[in-house]
C-alpha positions in Angstrom: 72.3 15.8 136.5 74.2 14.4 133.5 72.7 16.1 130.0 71.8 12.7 128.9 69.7 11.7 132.0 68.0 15.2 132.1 66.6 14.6 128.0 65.3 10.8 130.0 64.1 12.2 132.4 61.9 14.9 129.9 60.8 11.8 127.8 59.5 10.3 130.4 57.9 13.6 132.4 54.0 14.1 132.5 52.8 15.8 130.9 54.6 15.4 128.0 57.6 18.1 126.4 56.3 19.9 123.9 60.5 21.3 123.4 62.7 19.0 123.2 65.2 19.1 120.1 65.8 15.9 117.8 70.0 16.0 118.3 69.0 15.9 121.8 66.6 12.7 121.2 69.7 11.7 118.8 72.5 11.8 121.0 70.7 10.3 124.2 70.1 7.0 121.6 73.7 7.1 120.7 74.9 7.6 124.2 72.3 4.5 125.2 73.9 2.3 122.7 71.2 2.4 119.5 72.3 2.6 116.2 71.0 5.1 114.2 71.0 5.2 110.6 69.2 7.7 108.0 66.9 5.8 105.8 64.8 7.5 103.4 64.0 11.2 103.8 63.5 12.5 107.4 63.4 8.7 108.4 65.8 6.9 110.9 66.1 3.3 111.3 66.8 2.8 115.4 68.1 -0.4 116.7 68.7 -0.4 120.9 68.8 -3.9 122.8 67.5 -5.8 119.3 64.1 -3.4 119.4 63.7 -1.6 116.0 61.6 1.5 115.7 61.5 4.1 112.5 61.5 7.4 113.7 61.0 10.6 111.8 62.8 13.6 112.0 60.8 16.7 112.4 59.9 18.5 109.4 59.2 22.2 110.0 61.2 22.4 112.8 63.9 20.8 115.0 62.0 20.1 117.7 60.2 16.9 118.4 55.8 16.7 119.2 54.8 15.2 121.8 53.4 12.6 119.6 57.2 12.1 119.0 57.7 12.4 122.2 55.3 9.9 123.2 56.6 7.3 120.5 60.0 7.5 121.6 59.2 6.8 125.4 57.3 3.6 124.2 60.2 2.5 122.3 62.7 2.8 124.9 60.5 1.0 127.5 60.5 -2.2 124.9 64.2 -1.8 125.1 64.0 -1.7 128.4 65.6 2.0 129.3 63.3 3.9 131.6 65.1 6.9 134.0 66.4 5.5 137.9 64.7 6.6 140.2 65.9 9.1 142.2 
């Protein structure tokens, strides 16, 4: 399994990854065709198949919550990404 389809595959797991790094979160958007652009602090403006979302990088860490987790699973779903089947 590709590394990009693996980090889908984890969004979209129940329950939800409590361990999953931010530049893995980041490259799987880039590699899906978002743009990503830094905004104001540890804030990203996301734009994949004309959805917009602000995300927020993690503070303390580099890894994202599940809350993070959980935000980013719904935002890809109004894009319309969700992981094949296998």
């Amino acid at each position: 399994m590709s590394k990009h389809k693996h980090v889908l595959h984890t969004i979209f797991q129940d329950p939800i990854s409590a361990n999953m790094h931010w530049r893995e979160v980041e490259s799987l958007l880039n590699h899906l065709g978002a743009t990503v652009k830094p905004t104001h602090g540890a804030r990203f403006h996301v734009t994949l198949n004309k959805i917009e979302i602000i995300l927020h990088h993690p503070h303390q860490s580099s890894e994202c919550t599940r809350q993070d987790i959980k935000q980013i699973r719904e935002f890809l779903i109004q894009a319309g990404i969700q992981p094949e089947s296998d």
